[in-house]
C-alpha positions as CSV (number, residue, x, y, z in Angstrom):
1,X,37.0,208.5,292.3
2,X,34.5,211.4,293.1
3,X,34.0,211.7,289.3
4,X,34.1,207.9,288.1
5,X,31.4,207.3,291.1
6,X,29.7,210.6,290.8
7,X,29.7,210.9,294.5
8,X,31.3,213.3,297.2
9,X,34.3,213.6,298.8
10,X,32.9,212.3,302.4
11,X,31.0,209.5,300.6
12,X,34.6,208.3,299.0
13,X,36.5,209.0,302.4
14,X,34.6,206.8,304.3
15,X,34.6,204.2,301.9
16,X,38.2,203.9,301.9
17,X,37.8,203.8,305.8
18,X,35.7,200.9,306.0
19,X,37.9,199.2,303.4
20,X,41.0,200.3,305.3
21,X,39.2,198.9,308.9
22,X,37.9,195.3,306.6
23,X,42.3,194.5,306.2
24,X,41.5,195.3,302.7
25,X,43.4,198.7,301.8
26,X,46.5,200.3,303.7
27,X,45.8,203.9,304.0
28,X,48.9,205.9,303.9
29,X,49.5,209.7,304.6
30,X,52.2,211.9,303.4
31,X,54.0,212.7,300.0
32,X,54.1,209.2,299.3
33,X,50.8,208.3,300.6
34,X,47.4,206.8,298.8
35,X,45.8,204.3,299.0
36,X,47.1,200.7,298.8
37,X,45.6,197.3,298.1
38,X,46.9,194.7,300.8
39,X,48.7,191.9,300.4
40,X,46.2,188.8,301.4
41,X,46.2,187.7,305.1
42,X,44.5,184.7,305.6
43,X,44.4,185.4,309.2
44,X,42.3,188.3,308.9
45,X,39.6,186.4,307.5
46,X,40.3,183.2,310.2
47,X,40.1,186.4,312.9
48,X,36.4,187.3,311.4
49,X,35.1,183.8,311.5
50,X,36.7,183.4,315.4
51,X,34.9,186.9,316.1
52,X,31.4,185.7,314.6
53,X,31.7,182.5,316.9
54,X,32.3,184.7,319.7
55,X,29.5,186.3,318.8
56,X,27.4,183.2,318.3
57,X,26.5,184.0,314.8
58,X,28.2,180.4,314.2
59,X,28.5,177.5,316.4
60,X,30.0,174.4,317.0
61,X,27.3,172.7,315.0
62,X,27.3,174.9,311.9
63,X,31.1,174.1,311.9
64,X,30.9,170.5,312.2
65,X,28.4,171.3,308.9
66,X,30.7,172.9,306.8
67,X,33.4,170.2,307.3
68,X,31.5,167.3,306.4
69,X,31.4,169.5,303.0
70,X,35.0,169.9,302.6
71,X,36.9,167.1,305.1
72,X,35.6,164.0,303.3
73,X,36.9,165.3,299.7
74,X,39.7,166.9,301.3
75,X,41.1,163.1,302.2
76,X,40.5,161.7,299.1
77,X,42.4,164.0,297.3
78,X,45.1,163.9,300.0
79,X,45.3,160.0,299.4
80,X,45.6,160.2,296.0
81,X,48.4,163.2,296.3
82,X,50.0,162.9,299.9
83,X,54.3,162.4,299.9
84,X,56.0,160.2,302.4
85,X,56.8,162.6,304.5
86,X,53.4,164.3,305.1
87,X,52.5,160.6,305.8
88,X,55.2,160.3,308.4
89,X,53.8,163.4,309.9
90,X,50.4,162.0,310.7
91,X,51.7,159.0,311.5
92,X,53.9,160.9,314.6
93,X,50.8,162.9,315.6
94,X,48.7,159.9,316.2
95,X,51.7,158.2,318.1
96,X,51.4,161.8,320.5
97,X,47.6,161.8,320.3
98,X,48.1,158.0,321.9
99,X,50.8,158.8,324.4
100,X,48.9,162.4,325.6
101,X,46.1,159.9,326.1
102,X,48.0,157.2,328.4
103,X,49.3,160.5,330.2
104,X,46.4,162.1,331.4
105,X,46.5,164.8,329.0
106,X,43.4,165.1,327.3
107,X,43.9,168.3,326.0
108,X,47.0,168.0,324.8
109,X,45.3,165.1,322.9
110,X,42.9,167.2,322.0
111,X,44.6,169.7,319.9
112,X,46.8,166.9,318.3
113,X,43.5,165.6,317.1
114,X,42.6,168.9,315.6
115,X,46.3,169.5,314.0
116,X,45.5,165.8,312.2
117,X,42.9,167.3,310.2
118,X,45.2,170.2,309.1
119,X,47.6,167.7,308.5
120,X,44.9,165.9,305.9
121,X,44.2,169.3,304.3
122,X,47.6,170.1,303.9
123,X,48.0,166.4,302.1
124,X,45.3,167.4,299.7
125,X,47.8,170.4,298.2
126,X,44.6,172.5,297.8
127,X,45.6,175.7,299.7
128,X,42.0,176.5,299.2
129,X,40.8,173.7,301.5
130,X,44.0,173.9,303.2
131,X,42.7,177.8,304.1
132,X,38.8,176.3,305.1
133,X,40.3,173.3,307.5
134,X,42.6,175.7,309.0
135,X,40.2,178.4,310.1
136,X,38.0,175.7,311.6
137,X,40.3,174.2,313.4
138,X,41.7,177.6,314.9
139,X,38.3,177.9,316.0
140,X,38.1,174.7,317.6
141,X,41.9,175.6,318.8
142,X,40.6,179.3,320.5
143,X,37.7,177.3,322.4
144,X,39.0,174.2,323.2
145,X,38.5,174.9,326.9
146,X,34.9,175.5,326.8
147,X,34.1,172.6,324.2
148,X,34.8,170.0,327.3
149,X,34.5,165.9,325.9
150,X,35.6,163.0,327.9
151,X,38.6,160.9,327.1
152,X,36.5,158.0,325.2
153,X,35.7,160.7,323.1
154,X,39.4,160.9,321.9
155,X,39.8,157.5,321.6
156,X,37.0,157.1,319.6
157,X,38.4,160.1,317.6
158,X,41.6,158.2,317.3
159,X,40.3,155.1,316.4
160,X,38.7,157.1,313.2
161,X,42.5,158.7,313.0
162,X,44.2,155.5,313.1
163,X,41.6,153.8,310.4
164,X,41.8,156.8,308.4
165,X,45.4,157.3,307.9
166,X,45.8,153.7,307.3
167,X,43.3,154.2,304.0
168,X,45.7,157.2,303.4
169,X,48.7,155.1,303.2
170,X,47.2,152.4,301.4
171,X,45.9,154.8,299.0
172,X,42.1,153.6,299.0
173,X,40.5,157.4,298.6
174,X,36.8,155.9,298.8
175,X,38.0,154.3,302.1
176,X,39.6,156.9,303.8
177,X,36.7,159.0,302.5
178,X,34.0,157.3,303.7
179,X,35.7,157.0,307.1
180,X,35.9,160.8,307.3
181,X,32.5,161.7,306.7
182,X,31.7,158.9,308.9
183,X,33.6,160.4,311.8
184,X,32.8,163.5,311.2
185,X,29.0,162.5,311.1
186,X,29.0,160.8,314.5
187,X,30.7,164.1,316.0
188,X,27.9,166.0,314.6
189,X,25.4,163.6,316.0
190,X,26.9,164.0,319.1
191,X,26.8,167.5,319.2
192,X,22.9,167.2,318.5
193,X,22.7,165.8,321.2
194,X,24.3,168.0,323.4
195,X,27.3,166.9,324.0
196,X,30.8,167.6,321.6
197,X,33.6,166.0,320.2
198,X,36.1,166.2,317.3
């Protein structure tokens, strides 16, 4: 490598550091040692984005961004590809989503609403947008504490659920899409205006 890059040994060393300390390479000493791409792990990169929200290099707001990007097509495609059972699976969240509610247990509801959209992404049978829902929603997951929204909130959020699963199952992809981006819209209004929802 010192040859190919025409560069010295330190230079090379501390590349293979910094790819080692990105999850990228697996550095490993002894006769059998070298170094060694790593198989991917989604949940490295999920772990970055969580540590740049941390850091407030991306907020709330940005994210609610991004998945009026992706969630909106992400449902279409879902209605147009989603089995019976995935169906049944979202249709058993919102039945717990409703009963956290009548319970007292907003949070509860809470994350139930953010497993429903990794529900829809897993639908879609893109593992791309599969991968970009779920590391959204981990952040949302990792903060949900600190993001605090009042119980109409989740019911409005589960009125969009309800709407949008019922497009799903009736396989109307414009429907259910325009329902998502809709929902998603009016949480990213709400966040403009200081206050948060999901």
């Amino acid at each position: 490598m010192m040859e190919q890059f025409e560069t010295s040994r330190v230079t090379v060393r501390e590349a293979l550091k910094n790819l080692e300390n990105s999850g990228i390479l697996d550095i490993r000493r002894g006769t059998q040692g070298g170094a060694f791409v790593r198989d991917p792990d989604v949940k490295f990169i999920s772990g970055f984005l969580q540590d740049l929200f941390s850091m407030g290099n991306i907020t709330v707001f940005d994210l609610t961004e991004a998945r009026m990007a992706v969630e909106p097509f992400s449902v279409k495609i879902a209605t147009e590809r989603i089995k019976e059972d995935s169906l049944e699976q979202i249709k058993q969240n919102i039945r717990e989503t409703r009963e956290c509610l009548k319970s007292h247990h907003a949070t509860d509801a809470r994350l139930l609403t953010l497993e429903y959209h990794r529900l829809i992404a897993q639908a879609s049978g893109n593992p791309v947008i599969f991968f970009m829902v779920d590391s959204i929603m981990d952040i949302m997951e990792n903060n949900v504490s600190t993001i605090g929204i009042p119980a109409e909130s989740i019911e409005k959020t589960l009125y969009y659920h309800e709407g949008i699963y019922d497009a799903v199952m009736k396989r109307d992809p414009h429907r259910a899409q325009a329902l998502m981006l809709k929902h998603i819209q009016e949480i990213h209004a709400a966040l403009d205006l200081g206050t948060n929802g999901q």
